[in-house]
C-alpha positions in Angstrom: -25.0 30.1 55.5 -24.0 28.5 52.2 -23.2 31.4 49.4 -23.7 29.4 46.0 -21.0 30.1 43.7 -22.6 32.1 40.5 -19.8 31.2 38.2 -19.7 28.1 38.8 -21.8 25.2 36.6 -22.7 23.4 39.4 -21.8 23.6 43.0 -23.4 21.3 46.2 -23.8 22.5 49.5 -22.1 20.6 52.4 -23.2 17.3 53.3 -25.7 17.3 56.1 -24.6 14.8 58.9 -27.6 12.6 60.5 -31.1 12.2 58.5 -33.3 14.7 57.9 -37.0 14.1 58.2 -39.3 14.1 54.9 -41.8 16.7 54.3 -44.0 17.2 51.1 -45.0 20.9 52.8 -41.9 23.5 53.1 -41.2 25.1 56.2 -42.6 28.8 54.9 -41.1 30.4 58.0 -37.9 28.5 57.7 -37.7 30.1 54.8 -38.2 33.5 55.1 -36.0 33.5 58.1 -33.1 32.0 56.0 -34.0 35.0 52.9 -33.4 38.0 56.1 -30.5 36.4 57.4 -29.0 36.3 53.9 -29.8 39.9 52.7 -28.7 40.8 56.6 -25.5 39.2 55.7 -25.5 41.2 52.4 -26.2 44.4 53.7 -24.0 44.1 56.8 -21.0 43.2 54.3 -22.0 46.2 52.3 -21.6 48.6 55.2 -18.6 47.2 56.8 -16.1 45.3 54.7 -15.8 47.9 52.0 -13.9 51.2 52.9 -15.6 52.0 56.1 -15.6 50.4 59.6 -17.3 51.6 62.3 -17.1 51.2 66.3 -19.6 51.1 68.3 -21.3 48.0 69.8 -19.5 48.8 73.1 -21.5 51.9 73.6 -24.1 51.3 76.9 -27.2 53.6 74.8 -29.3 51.3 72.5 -30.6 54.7 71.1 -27.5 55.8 70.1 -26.3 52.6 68.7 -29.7 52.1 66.5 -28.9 55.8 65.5 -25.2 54.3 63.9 -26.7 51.2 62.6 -29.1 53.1 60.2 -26.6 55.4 58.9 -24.7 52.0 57.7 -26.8 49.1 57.5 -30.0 50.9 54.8 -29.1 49.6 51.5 -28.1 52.2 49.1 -27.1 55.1 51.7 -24.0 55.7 50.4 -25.2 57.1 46.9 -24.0 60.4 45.8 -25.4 62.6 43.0 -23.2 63.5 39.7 -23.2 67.0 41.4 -22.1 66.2 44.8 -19.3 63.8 43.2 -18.1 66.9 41.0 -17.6 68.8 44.4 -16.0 66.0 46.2 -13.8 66.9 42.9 -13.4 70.3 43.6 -12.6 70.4 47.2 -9.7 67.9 46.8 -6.5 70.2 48.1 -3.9 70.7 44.9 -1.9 73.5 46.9 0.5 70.7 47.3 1.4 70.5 44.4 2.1 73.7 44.0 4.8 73.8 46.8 6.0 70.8 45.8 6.8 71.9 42.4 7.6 75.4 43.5 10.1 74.7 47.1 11.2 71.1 46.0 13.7 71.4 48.8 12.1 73.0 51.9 10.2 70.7 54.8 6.6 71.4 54.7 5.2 68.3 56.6 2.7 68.6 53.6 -0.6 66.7 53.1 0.1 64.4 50.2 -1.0 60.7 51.5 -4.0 62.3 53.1 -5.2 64.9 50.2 -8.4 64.0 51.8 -7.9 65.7 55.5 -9.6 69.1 53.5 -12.8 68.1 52.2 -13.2 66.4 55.3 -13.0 69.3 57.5 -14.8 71.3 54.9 -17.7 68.3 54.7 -17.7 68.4 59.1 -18.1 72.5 58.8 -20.5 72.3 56.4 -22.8 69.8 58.1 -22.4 71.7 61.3 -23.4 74.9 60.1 -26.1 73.6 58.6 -27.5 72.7 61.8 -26.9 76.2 63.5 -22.8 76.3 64.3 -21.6 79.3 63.9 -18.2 78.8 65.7 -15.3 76.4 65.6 -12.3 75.5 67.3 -9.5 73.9 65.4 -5.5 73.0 65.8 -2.3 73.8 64.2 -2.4 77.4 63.3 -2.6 80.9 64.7 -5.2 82.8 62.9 -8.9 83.9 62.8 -10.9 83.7 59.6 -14.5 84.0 58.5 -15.5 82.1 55.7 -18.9 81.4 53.9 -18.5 77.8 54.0 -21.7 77.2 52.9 -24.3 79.4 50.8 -26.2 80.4 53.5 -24.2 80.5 56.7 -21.4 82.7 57.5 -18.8 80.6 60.3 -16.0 81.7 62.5 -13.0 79.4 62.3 -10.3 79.7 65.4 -6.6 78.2 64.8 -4.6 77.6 67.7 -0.9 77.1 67.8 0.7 73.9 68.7 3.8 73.5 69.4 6.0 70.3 68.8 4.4 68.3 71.8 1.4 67.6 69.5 -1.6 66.8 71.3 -0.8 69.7 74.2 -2.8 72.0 72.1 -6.1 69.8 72.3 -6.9 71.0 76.4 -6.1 74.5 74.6 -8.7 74.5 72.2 -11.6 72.9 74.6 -10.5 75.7 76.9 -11.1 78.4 74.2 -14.2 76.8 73.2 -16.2 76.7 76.5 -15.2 80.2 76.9 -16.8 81.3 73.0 -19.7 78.9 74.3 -20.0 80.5 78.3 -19.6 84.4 76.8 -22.5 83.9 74.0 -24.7 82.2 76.4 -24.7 78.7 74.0 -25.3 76.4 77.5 -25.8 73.5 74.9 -22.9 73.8 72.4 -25.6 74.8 69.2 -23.6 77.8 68.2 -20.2 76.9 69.0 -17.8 73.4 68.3 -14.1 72.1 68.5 -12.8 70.1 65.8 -9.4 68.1 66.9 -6.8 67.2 64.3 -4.9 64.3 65.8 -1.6 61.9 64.3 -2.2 58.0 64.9 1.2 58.2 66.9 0.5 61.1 69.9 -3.2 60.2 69.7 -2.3 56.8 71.2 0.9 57.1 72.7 0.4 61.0 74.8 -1.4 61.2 77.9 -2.8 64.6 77.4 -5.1 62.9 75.1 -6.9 60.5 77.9 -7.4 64.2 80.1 -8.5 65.7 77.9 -11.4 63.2 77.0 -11.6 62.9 80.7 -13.0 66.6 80.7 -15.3 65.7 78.2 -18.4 65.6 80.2 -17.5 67.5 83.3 -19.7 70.4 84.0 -17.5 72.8 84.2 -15.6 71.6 81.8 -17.7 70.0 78.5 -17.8 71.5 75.0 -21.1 69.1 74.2 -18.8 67.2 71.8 -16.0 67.5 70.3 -15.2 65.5 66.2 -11.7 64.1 66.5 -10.2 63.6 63.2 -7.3 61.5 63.3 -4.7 61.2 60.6 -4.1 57.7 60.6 -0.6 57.5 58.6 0.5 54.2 60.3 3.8 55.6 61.6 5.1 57.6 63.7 8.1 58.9 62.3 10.2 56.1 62.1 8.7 53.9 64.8 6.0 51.4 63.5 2.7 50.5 65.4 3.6 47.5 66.7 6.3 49.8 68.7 4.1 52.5 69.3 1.1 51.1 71.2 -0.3 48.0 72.8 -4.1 48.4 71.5 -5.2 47.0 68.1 -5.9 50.9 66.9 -4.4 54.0 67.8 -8.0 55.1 68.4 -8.9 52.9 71.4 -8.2 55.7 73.9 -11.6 57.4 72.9 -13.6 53.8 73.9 -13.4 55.3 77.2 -15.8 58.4 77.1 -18.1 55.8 74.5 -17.3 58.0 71.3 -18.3 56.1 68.4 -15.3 55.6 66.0 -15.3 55.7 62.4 -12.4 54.2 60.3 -12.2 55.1 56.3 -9.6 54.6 53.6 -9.0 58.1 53.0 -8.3 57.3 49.2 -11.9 57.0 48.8 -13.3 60.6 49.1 -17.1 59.7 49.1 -16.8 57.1 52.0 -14.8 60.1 53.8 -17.6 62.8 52.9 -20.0 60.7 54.0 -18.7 59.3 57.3 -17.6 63.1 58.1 -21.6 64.0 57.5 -22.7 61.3 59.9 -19.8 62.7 62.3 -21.2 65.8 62.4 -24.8 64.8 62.5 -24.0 62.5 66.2 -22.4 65.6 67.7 -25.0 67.8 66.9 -27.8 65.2 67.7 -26.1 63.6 70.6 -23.8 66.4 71.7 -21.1 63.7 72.1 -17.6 63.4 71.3 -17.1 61.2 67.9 -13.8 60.1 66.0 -13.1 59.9 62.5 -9.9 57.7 61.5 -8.5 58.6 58.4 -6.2 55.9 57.1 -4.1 56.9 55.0 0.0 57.3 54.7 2.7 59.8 53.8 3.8 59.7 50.4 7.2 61.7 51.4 7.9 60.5 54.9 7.9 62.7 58.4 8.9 65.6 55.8 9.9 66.4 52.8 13.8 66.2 53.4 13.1 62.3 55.2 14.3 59.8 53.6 12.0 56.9 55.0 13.2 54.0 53.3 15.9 53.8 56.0 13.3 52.1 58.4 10.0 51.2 56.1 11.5 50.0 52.8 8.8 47.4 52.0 6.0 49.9 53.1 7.5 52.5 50.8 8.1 50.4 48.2 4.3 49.9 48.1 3.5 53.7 48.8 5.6 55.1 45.8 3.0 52.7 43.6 0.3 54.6 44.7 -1.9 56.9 42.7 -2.8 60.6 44.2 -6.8 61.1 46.1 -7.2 62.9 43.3 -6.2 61.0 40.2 -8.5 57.6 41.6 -11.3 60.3 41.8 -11.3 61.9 38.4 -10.6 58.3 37.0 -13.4 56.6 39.1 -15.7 59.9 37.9 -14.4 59.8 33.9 -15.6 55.4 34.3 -19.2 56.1 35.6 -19.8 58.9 33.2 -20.1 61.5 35.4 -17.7 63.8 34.0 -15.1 63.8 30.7 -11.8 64.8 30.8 -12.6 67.8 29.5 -14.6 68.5 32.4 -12.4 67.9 34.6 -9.5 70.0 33.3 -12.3 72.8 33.2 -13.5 72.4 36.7 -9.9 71.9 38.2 -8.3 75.2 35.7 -11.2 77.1 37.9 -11.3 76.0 41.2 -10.0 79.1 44.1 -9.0 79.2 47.0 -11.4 81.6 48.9 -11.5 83.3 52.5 -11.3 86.4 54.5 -8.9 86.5 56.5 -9.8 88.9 59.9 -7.3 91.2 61.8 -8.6 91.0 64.8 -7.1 93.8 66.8 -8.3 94.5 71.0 -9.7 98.3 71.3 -6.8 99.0 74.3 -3.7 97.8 71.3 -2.7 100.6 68.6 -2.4 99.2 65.0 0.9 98.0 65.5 0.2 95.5 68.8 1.4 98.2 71.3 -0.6 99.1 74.2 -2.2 102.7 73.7 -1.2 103.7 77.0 1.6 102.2 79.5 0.1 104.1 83.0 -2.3 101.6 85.4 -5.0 103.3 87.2 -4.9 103.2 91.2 -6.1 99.4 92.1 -8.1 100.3 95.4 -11.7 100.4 96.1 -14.2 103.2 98.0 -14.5 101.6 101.7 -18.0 101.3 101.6 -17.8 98.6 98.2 -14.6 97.3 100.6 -17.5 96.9 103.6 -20.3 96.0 101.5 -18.1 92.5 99.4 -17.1 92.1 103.0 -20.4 91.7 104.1 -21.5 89.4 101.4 -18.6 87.0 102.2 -20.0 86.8 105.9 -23.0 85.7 105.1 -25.2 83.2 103.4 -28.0 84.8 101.0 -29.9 82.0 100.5 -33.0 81.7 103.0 -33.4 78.1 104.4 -30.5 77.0 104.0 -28.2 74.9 106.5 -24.6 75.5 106.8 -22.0 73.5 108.5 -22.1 74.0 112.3 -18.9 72.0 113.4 -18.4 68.4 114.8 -16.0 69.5 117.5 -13.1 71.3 119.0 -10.9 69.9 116.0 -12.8 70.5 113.2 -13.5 74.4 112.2 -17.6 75.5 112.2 -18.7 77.2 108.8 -20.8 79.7 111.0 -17.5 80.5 112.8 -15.8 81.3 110.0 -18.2 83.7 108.7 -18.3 85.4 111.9 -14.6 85.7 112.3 -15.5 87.3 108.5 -17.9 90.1 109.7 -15.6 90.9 112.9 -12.7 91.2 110.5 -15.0 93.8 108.4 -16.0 95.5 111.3 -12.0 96.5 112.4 -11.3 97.2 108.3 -9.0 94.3 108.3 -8.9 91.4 106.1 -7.0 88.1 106.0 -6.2 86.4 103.0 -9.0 85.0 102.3 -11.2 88.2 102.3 -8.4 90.0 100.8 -8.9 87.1 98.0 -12.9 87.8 97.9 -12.7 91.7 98.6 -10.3 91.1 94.9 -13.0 88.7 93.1 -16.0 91.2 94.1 -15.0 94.4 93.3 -14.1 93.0 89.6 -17.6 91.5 88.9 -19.3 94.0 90.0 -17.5 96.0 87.5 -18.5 93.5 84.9 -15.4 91.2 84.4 -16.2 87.0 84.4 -14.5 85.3 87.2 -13.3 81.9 86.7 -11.6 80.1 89.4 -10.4 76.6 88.5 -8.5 73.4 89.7 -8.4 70.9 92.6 -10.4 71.5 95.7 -10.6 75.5 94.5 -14.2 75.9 95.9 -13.6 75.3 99.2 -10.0 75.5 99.2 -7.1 73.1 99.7 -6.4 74.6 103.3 -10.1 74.9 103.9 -9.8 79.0 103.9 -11.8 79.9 100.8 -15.2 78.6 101.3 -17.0 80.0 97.8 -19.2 77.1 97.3 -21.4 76.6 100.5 -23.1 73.7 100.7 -26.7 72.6 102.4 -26.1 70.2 105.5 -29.8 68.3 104.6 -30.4 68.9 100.9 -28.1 66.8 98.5 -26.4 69.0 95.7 -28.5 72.6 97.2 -25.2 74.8 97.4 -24.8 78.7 97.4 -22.4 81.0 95.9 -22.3 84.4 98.2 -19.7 86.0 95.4 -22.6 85.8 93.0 -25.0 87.7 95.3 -23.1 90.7 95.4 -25.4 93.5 92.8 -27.8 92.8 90.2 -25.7 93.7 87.2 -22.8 91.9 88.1 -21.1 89.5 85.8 -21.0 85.8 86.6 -18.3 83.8 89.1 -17.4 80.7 88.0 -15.4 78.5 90.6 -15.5 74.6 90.1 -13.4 71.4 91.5 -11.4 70.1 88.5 -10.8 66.4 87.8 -7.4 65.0 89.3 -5.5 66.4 86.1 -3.3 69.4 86.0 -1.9 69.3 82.3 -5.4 69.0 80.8 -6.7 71.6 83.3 -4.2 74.0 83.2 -4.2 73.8 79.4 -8.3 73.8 79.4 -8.0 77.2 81.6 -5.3 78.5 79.3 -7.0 78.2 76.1 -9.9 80.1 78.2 -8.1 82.3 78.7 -7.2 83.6 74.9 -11.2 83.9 74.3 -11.7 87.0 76.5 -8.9 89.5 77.7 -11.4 91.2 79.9 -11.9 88.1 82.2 -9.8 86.9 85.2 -9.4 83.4 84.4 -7.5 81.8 87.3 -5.8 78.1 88.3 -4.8 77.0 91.5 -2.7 73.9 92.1 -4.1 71.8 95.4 0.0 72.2 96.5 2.9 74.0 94.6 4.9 71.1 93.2 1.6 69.5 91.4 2.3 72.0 88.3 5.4 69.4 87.9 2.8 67.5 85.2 1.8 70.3 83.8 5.5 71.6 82.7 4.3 71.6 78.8 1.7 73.7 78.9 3.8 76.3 81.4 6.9 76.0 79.0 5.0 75.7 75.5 2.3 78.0 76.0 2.5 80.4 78.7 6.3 81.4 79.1 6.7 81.7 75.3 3.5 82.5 74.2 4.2 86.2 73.1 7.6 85.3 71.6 6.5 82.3 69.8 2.6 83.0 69.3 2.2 86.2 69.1 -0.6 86.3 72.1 -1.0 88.0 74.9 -3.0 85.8 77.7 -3.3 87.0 81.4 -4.5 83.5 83.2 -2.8 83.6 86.6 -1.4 80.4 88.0 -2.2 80.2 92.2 0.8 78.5 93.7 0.7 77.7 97.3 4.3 77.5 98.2 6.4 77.0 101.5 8.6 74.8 103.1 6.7 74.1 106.5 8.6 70.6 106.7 7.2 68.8 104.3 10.4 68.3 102.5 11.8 70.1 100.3 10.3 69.0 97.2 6.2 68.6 97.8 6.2 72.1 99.2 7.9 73.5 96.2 5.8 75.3 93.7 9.8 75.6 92.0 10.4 79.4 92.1 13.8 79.0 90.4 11.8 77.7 87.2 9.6 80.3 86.5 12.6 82.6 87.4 15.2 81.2 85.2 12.4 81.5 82.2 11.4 85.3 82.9 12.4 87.9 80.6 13.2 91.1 82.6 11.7 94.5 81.3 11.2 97.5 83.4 7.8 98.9 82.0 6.0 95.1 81.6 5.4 95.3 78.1 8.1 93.2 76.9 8.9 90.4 79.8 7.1 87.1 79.6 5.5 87.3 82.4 4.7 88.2 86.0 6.3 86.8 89.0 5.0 87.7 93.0 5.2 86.5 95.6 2.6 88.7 97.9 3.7 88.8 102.1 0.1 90.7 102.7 -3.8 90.1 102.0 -3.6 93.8 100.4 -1.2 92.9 98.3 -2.4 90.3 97.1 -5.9 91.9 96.4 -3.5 94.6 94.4 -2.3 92.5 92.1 -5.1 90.3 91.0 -7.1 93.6 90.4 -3.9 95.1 88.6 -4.3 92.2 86.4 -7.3 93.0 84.8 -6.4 97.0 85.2 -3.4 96.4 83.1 -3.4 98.3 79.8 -1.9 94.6 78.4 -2.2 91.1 79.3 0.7 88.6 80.5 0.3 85.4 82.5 0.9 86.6 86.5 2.7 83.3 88.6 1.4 83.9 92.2 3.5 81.7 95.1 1.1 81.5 97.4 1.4 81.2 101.7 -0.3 78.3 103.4 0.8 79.4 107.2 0.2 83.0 106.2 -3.4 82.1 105.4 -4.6 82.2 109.1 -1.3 84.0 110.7 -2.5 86.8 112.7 0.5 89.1 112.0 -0.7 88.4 107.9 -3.8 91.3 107.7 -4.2 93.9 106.1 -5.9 97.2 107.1 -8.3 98.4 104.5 -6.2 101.5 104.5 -3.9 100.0 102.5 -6.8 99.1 99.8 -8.7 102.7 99.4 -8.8 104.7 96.4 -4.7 105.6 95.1 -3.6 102.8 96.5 -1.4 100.6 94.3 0.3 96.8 94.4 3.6 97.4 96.0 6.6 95.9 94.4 8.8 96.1 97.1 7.7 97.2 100.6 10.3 98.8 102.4 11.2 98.5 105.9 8.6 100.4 107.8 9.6 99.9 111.7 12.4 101.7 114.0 15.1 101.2 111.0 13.5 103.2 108.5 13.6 106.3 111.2 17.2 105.3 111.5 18.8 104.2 108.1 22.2 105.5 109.4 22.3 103.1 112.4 21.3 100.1 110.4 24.3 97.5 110.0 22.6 95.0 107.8 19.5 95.6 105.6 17.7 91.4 104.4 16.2 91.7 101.2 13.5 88.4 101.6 10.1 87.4 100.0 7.2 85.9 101.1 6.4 84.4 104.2 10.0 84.1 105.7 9.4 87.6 106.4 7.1 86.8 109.4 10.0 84.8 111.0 12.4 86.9 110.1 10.7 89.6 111.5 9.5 87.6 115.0 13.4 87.0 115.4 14.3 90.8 115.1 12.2 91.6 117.7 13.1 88.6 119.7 17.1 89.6 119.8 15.9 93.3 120.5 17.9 94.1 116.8 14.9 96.7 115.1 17.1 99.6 114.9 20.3 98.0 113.1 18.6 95.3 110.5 16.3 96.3 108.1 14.0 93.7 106.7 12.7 94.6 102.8 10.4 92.8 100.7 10.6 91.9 97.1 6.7 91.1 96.5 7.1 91.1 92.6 10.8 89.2 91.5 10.0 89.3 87.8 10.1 91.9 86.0 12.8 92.7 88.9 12.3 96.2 90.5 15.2 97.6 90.1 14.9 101.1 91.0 13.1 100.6 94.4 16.0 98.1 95.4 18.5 100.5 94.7 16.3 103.1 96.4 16.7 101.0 99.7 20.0 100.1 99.5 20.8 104.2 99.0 18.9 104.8 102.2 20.8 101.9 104.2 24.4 102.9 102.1 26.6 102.0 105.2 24.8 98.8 105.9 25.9 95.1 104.8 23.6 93.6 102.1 21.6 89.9 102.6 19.6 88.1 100.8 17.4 85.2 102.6 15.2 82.4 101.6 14.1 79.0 103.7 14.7 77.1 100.4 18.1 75.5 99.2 20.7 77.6 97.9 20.0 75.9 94.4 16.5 76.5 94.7 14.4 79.0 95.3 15.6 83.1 94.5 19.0 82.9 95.0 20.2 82.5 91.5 17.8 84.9 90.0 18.0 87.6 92.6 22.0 87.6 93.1 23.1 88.9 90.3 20.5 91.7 90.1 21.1 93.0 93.4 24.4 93.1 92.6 23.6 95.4 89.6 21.7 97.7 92.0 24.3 98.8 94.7 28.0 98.6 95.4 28.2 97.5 99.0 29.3 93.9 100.8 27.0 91.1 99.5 26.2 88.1 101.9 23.8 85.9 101.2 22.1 83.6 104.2 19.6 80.5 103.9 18.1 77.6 105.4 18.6 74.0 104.6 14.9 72.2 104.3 14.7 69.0 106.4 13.4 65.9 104.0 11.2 64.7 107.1 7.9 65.3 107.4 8.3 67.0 111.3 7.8 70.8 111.8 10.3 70.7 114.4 13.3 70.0 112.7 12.4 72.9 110.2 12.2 75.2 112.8 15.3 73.9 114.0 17.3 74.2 110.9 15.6 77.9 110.2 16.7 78.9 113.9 20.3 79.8 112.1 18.5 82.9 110.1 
């Protein structure tokens, strides 16, 4: 298409090769064709090769990409009234400058490059609560406010903490969202959003980023859309794109989930308003995720004390030559007439910062953030809600419905299992599995949400759980017994999570923090898989009181136990958790819980205790696998009833304990390695001179009940014994507190792991104990 020059006197268009035939009629349709491809041309280079450009031909919904297309391509869309220019005016941050002029010195990481990031936000609230949100999710901060953002709405706004790991918060807020969304009953995300702040840098070069969009559309897992807004500064601290990725824009991760993507010079406010309008409007019409890529720069470097001329001097040369968001406004506004410079001294002297900033304070903490009481009511149950969650778990309460029936001697029959269920019931016993329901039951039907979460949760990784049953005929017809037990019981959650742990555990986390009445739960398929989630354990959850001020009580599930697999993929890494606990006797003040639970009863203690707890803190459970069917590893339902209580050490209860002054050697142990332990004893004819005792909870460490057994066994020698490597597992942790706790001979005894894969060499190497 040949553009004539209009400035020009005269101008030709390009010779034509080969000879064109003569016509005395023109071609009318020619011609009109040629006029719509010209104003096509027009319009097109209206919408996208000014300050906006917009991705989306690569999504696979013609719908959706018509819906973009109008929002760009309709001449004159971009028009703004004189009296939404004068707000664009007003909502421009100038806080900046006061910290600027006021703490010269001091790092802020301030806003000045990107003045625009505010109204942005304030333009993607607005919008959204004009279509019926009245929640949202955000990053960076820790606070709760409530804020008539526009004249007729009132909308919650949730900051969460990030730490430095920047984009380990985003999992965090989805979590917290699809909590707010799950406890009002918003099954379609109307009421309730997340709103992602992002750098260029992390957002392409984290992985956290790709899991997290990964969990975009998962059942259990969607928010219904989510409005990335990326700061687009075109650095990452010193390193320059062209080091930092291997895509054409940092944005290219979101391509993936087909988010539309909208870039904007954010030094043009009204092509930011409006793209953040039509951000809003596609989640709330599509319920889709949708990025908005603010390109902008920092005017002072990573911070205010940087000195970024080091490594970009030709990019800062050009950056200290540019004019503040908010001078190009009032200029652009002063040159179309829409305001004088009296006006806008007058509506800049008066604009406020307004907000109302909530306290929000649980009913169980006093004013000052202490728990109004420090006692924990007795954790068992009446035996016949014991009998009747029993009951439940044996059965299927779904009429017509098929369950498995077994393909051989090899493979275990569904009906079997529920059988071996009801027998259990029957002789008031319980494995760990039923100890596991009879824990999950008796909460709901109290009223407290459920939510079990990770890989392979719903039936379980060792095929013992079995909460999801599914129809052997009917495709997708399943049934969830734990949700049959009463009428007025609240609702269990359990769901298979993607193959991610970081984004998961993170997702569960930030679930966590909406609702301290709930038992939000995350298993990992084996022990060592929370290796990738290390940021959110060490960012989140072990300093999350110290750092964040929150209490969260999400337990972590980790099957642990050096069967021979070697002595790193049996591993959930005991000595980690333990080297980061804070000890304190009453709770209050540690970090968090460590157990590791030897019985079914114990184990139904302490996840009941958990919710029972006059405070929340994050409980780390190591978890058997050969206890989970070991028929030494049940539990009577004596040791469940009413004024019955988790037990933080269980003392030696055999011949010994009749006879502390005969025993020679009392083995302080934990976990499964009781069981052998125990088998040996017997074996060697030795239960009358060694005393086997069990630390079921290491952290906060007990203490007073470990001094109280090594009073009873004074004249006996002291051991501690684990199956794990003398660098790994308790030894380091415990050591030095049972030395604090007695003044007898300390040995300590373990087993070397072998690194193949063969049962029998383990139990050859664990013979020694």
């Amino acid at each position: 298409v040949f553009f004539r020059n209009a400035h020009a006197s005269h101008q030709s268009p390009p010779p034509l090769r080969g000879t064109l035939p003569l016509s005395t009629e023109p071609d009318v349709e020619k011609l009109v064709r040629d006029h719509l491809t010209v104003h096509t041309l027009i319009r097109t280079y209206q919408a996208y090769c000014q300050h906006i450009g917009v991705e989306f031909m690569f999504i696979n919904d013609v719908k959706q990409c018509q819906w973009i297309r109008k929002r760009f391509e309709t001449p004159g869309i971009l028009q703004f009234s004189a009296e939404e220019k004068m707000q664009f005016l007003q909502s421009l941050d100038r806080f900046e400058e006061f910290l600027q002029r006021k703490w010269s010195s001091e790092k802020r990481f301030g806003l000045e490059g990107c003045e625009s990031l505010i109204p942005a936000l304030k333009t993607i609230i607005d919008k959204s609560s004009a279509s019926g949100v009245e929640k949202g999710g955000s990053m960076f901060l820790q606070m709760s406010f409530a804020r008539n953002w526009t004249r007729s709405s009132l909308v919650t706004l949730s900051l969460v903490a990030n730490p430095s790991h920047l984009e380990a918060v985003d999992p965090v807020v989805q979590g917290k969202t699809k909590a707010e969304q799950f406890y009002s009953g918003d099954t379609e995300g109307k009421k309730v959003m997340s709103i992602l702040i992002h750098g260029d840098a992390a957002f392409a070069g984290q992985g956290i980023v790709y899991e997290t969009f990964h969990l975009s559309d998962l059942p259990s897992y969607t928010t219904h859309g989510t409005v990335h807004v990326v700061v687009n500064n075109q650095i990452g601290f010193t390193t320059d794109p062209r080091m930092a990725r291997s895509s054409a824009y940092p944005t290219d991760v979101a391509r993936v989930v087909n988010a539309p993507i909208f870039h904007v010079n954010a030094d043009d406010p009204e092509a930011v308003m409006y793209v953040c309008n039509v951000a809003a409007e596609w989640r709330n019409t599509f319920h889709k995720d949708v990025v908005v890529d603010l390109v902008c720069y920092r005017r002072n470097g990573h911070n205010e004390m940087d000195e970024p001329m080091f490594t970009q001097p030709l990019m800062y040369k050009q950056i200290k030559k540019q004019k503040s968001v908010l001078h190009k406004l009032t200029q652009k506004l002063i040159g179309e007439g829409v305001m004088t410079v009296i006006n806008v001294y007058l509506t800049l002297k008066t604009c406020k910062s307004r907000g109302c900033f909530l306290n929000v304070s649980l009913d169980f903490f006093t004013d000052d953030g202490r728990p109004k009481t420090m006692s924990c009511q007795s954790t068992g149950l009446a035996e016949d809600e014991l009998g009747h969650i029993g009951q439940v778990a044996a059965s299927v309460p779904v009429e017509d419905f098929t369950i498995h029936p077994g393909t051989g001697l090899l493979f275990e029959c569904l009906s079997r299992i529920l059988k071996g269920r009801a027998d259990m019931v029957k002789q008031r016993v319980c494995d760990w599995s039923l100890g596991e329901y009879m824990a999950f039951g008796s909460l709901l039907k109290q009223g407290v949400h459920v939510r079990l979460s990770g890989q392979d949760v719903e039936r379980g990784t060792f095929s013992h759980r079995h909460h999801v049953l599914h129809d052997q005929n009917i495709d997708k017809k399943i049934c969830i017994p734990m949700n049959h037990i009463s009428s007025d019981q609240a609702a269990y959650t359990v769901c298979n999570s993607s193959l991610s742990e970081y984004g998961v555990l993170g997702f569960e986390l930030g679930f966590a923090m909406a609702n301290p009445n709930a038992l939000i739960l995350w298993e990992a398929q084996f022990g060592d898989f929370h290796n990738t989630a290390q940021c959110i354990i060490d960012q989140f959850i072990s300093s999350g009181q110290a750092k964040w001020v929150r209490q969260n009580g999400i337990v972590l599930l980790l099957p642990h136990g050096m069967e021979g697999m070697g002595p790193e993929h049996s591993s959930a890494r005991p000595e980690r958790f333990l080297q980061m606990c804070k000890d304190d006797p009453d709770l209050y003040d540690c970090n968090w819980m460590v157990v590791n639970c030897s019985t079914p009863a114990n184990y139904f203690h302490v996840l009941r205790r958990q919710i029972l707890l006059p405070f929340r803190k994050p409980l780390i459970v190591f978890t058997p696998k050969s206890l989970l069917r070991h028929p030494e590893a049940r539990s009577s339902f004596d040791l469940m009833l009413p004024g019955t209580h988790f037990r933080r050490v269980i003392p030696d209860e055999g011949p010994a304990s009749t006879q502390p002054t005969s025993v020679k050697r009392i083995v302080f142990c934990s976990g499964k390695i009781y069981y052998d332990l125990h088998r040996e004893r017997s074996k060697r004819d030795l239960d009358t001179i060694v005393a086997l005792v069990r630390v079921e909870q290491l952290s906060p460490f007990p203490f007073d009940l470990v001094r109280t057994e090594t009073e009873r066994y004074a004249q006996a020698d002291l051991v501690w014994c684990q199956e794990e490597h003398k660098n790994q597992g308790y030894y380091d942790y415990v050591m030095p507190r049972l030395q604090t706790t007695h003044t007898h001979t300390l040995a300590q005894t373990t087993t070397y792991t072998s690194t193949k894969r063969i049962t029998l060499s383990h139990t050859l190497l664990q013979t020694p104990l």
